[in-house]
N, C-alpha and C positions, 0 to 999 in steps of 0.2 A: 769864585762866583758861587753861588748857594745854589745848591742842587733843588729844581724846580718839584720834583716830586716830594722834597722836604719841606717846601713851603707850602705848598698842597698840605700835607698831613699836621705842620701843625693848626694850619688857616680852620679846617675841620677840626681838628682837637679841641679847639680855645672854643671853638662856636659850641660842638656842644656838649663842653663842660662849662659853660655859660648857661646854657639849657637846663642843665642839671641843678646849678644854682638857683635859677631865677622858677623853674618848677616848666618852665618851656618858653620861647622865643618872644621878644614884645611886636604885637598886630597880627599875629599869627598864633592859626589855630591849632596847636600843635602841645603836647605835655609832654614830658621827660619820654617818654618811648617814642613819641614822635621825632624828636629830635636824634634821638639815636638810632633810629631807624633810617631816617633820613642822612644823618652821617654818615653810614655803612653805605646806604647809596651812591653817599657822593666819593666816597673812599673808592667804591669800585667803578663809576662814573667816569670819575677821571685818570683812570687803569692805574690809578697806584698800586694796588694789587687786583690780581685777577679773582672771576666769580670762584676758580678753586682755591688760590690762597687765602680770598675771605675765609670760605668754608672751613680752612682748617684749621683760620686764626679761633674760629666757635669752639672753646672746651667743649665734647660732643658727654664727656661723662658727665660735671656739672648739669648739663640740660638733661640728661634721661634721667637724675636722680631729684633733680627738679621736677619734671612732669612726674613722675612714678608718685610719691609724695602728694600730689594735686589730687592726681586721681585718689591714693588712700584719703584723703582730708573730702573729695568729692562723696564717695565710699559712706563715712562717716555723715555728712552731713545731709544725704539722702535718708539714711538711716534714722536722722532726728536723737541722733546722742551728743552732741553739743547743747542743745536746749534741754534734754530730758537731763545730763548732769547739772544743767544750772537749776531747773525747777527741784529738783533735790535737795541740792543745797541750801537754794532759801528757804524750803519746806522744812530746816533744822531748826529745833527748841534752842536758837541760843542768841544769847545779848547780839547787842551790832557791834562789840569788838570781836568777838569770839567768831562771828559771820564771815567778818572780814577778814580774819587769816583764813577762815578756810577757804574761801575765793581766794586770796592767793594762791597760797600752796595747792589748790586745786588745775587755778589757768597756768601756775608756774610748770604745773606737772604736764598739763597738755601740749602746754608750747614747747617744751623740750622735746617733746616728737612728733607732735603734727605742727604745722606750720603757723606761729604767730598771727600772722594776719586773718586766716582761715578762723582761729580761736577766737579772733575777736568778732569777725563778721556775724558768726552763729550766735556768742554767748551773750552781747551787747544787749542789744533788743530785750531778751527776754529776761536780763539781769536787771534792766532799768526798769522794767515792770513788775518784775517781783519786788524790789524795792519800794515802789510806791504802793502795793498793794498791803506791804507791811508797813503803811508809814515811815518809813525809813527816807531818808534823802540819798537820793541815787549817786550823786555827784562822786564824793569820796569813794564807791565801789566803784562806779566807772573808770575811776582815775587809778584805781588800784586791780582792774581790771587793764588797764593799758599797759603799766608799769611792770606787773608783774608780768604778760604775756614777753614784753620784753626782756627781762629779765631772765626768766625761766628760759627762754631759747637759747640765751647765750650759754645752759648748760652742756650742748650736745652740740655734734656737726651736723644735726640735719634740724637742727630748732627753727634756722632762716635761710633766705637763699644765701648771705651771703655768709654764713657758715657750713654751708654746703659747698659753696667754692672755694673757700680756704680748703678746707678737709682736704677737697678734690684733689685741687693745683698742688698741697703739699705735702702730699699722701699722707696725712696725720692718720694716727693707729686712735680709733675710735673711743675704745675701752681708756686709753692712756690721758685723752682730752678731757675725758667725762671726770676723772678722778683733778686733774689739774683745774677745769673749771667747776667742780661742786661746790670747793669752801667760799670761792670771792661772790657764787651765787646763792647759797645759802644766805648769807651773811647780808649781801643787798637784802633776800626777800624780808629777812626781819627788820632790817632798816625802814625797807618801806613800810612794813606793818604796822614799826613807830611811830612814821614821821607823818600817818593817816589818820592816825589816835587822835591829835587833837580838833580834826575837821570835823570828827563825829562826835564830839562831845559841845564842841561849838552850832555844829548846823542844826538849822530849827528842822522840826519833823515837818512833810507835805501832810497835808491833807490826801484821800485817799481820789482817784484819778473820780470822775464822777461815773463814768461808761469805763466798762471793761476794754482794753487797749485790742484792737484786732490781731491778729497772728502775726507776725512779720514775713515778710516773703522768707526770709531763708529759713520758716520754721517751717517742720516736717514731725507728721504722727512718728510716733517712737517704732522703729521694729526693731526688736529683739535680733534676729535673725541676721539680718542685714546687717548692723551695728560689729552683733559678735563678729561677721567674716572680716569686717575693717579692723576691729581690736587685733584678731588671730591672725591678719598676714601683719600689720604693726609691731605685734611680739616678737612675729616670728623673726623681722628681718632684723628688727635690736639684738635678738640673738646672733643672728650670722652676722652681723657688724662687730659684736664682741668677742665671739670665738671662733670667728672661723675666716680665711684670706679671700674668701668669694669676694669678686671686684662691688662695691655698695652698688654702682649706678646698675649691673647687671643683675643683682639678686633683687634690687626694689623696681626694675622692670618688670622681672617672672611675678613679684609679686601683682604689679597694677596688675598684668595681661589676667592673670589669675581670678582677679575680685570684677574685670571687666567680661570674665565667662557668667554673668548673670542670666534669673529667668523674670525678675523680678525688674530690675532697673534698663532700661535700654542707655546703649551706649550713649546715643546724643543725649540722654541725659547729665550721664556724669562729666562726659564733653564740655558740655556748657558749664560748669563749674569749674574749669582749667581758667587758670589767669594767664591770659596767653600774652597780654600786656606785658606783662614781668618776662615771660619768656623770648618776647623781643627785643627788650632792654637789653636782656643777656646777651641775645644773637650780634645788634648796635654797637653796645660797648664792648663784648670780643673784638669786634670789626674794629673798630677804631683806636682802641687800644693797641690792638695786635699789630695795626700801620705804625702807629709811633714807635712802637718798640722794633721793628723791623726798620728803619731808619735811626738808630743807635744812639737817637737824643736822649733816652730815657737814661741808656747807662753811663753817659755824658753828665746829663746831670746827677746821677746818684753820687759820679766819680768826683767834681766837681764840688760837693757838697763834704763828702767824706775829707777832699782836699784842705777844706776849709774849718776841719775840725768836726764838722755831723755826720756822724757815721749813722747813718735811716738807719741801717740795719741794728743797730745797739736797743737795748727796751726802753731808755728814756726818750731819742730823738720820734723811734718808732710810735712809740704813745702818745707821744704828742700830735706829731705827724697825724694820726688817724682819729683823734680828739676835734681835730680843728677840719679836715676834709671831709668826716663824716657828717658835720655838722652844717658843712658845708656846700657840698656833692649830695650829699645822702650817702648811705653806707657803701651800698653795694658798686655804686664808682668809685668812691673813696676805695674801697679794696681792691678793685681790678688795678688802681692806679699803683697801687702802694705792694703789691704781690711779688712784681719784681725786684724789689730791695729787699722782699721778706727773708732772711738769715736766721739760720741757728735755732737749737729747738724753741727758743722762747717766742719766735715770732710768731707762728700760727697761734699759740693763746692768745700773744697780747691782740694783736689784730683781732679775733674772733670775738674777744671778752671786750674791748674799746669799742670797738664797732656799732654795737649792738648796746652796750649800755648809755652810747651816748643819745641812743635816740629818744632816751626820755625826757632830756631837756626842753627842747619845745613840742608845740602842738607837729610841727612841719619837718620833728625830726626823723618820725619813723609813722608808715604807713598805718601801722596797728595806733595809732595816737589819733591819725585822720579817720578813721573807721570808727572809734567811739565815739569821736565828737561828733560824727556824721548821724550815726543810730540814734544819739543823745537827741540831739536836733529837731529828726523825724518826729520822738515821741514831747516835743515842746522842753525839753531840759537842755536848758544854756551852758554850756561851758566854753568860756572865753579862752581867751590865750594866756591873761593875765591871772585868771584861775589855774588851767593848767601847769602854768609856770609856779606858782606857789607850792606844788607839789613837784615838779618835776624836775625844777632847779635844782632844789634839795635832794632830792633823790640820787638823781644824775650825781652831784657833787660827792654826795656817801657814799656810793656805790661804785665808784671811778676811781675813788681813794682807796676803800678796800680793794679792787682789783690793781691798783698800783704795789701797795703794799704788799698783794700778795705776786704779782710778779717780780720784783726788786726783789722779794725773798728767797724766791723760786732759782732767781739770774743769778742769785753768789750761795746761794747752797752747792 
């Protein structure tokens, strides 16, 4: 007879990662944190596990090196150095190709240490309005503004959350990731810079806005002051992430409490710049994750599959695997799902690099894709899905292949 607290946890699993698919439940008003929020409820609801085994199924390091993170990106965009480097940028004497890699390599460089999403929130807005203020058509930098923030995260373990929870869960050595993920992300970001060359030789130039575009709420007067203490604890913990064994979530703690001794910003301010949405998601899917996997179907089925000749744990099944639930789930369930097959050192890359570079494919594949289309939007510039897709397909598809190749490479060296 089926053990009733196992049909409980899958009956909750399927629901919501259904949720997670569909972006939240039909007739109900609920999006992907809602539903995993609500899952963790109903996990502990109907005493599958108790309020302390919930508790402990929550990675407690992943969440403090998540919040710490917020707060430096809060830090930051208090400060007004997210808008003051885009207004820089486009204030440069140079062609719209030349513009355009350096808006890459620029957002690529930020999202490898402050948080993807955060980068786009800030830089969006006021990149689409320098743009039209140079005649310029915004579309191909927004899109090269998404693509790249994606990208460029997948160089580091703290680029997204969910390479922050890989790292976590699999104790990856910081310094040793960053060296294994540089060349497949170099390599994308020049891909991308290709495969954008020809939207800008194609698109007709706007006209210029006729009124000056208002400020966007996440813009902020530049301080100097402010900015520098986000760079300087930023530095500093990249330092002690690559030389030195301090635990990440406890050194980028000391760091937030540190940038949160202001006299300048009060705390409820950078508070409210905490995505505490994401940080639910995380708490949810610990939760329900953590049920299924304490009811032993998970390694059931890994075992099961390996039985059958697909070893998940191997770099081909594993990439695929997270190709198609990333794209599916969204990344960061796709990863909590897929962690416990994770084997052998190849798998925290492939996981971290798949993950994340899949989300360029669609508009709905990564948050940082919904955020510019959003910004774009506000200031009246359309980009469809059928747009986004023309560039993102491609992208996705080049940049998946060089991370393939360069993992296959990496598995028989």
């Amino acid at each position: 007879m089926p053990n009733p607290d196992h049909l409980i946890v899958l009956a909750v699993f399927a629901v919501v990662y259904l949720g997670m698919i569909l972006g939240g439940l039909p007739h109900l008003h609920l999006d992907r944190t809602g539903v995993a929020l609500l899952g963790a409820i109903a996990i502990v609801g109907f005493e599958v596990m108790t309020p302390e085994a919930a508790a402990q199924a929550v990675h407690l390091p992943t969440i403090l090196l998540l919040f710490s993170f917020m707060v430096i990106s809060a830090q930051l965009r208090l400060g007004g150095f997210y808008a003051h480097v885009t207004r820089q940028i486009a204030a440069l004497p140079l062609g719209p190709a030349a513009l355009l890699a350096v808006v890459v390599a620029a957002v690529a460089l930020l999202s490898a240490v402050f948080s993807n999403d955060v980068v786009c929130l800030a830089v969006a807005p006021v990149l689409a309005d320098a743009c039209l203020r140079r005649r310029l058509d915004p579309v191909p930098f927004l899109l090269a503004l998404a693509c790249a923030a994606n990208i460029g995260s997948a160089a580091t373990l703290i680029g997204n959350p969910q390479n922050m929870l890989i790292g976590q869960r699999l104790g990856l050595d910081f310094g040793a990731y960053l060296l294994e993920a540089a060349v497949p992300v170099v390599l994308g970001l020049v891909l991308l810079w290709l495969l954008l060359l020809p939207s800008l030789r194609q698109a007709p130039q706007p006209a210029p806005a006729p009124q000056p575009a208002p400020p966007a709420g996440d813009d902020q007067p530049f301080d100097r002051w402010q900015t520098a203490k986000g760079l300087a604890v930023a530095a500093a913990l990249v330092a002690v992430f690559l030389f030195t064994g301090w635990p990440h979530d406890v050194a980028a703690l000391v760091g937030a409490g540190a940038l949160l001794l202001s006299q300048r910003f009060h705390s409820s301010r950078v508070m409210g710049l905490i995505d505490w949405e994401l940080l639910i998601l995380f708490f949810g899917l610990f939760i329900v994750n953590g049920a299924l996997e304490r009811t032993g179907l998970t390694a059931q089925a890994v075992q099961a599959l390996a039985d059958a000749g697909v070893r998940l744990g191997d770099p081909a099944p594993l990439f695929a695997a997270t190709l198609l639930l990333s794209n599916l789930v969204s990344n960061v369930p796709a990863v909590m799902l897929l962690l416990p097959a994770a084997q052998g050192a190849h798998a925290g890359p492939t996981l971290a690099l798949v993950s994340t570079l899949a989300g360029n494919l669609l508009i709905v594949g990564s948050i940082a894709n919904i955020i510019v289309v959003d910004a774009a939007r506000r200031q009246g510039i359309v980009i469809g899905w059928k747009r986004h897709a023309r560039t993102g397909v491609p992208v996705t598809l080049a940049t998946l292949a060089v991370a393939a190749g360069w993992i296959a490479w990496r598995a028989s060296a």
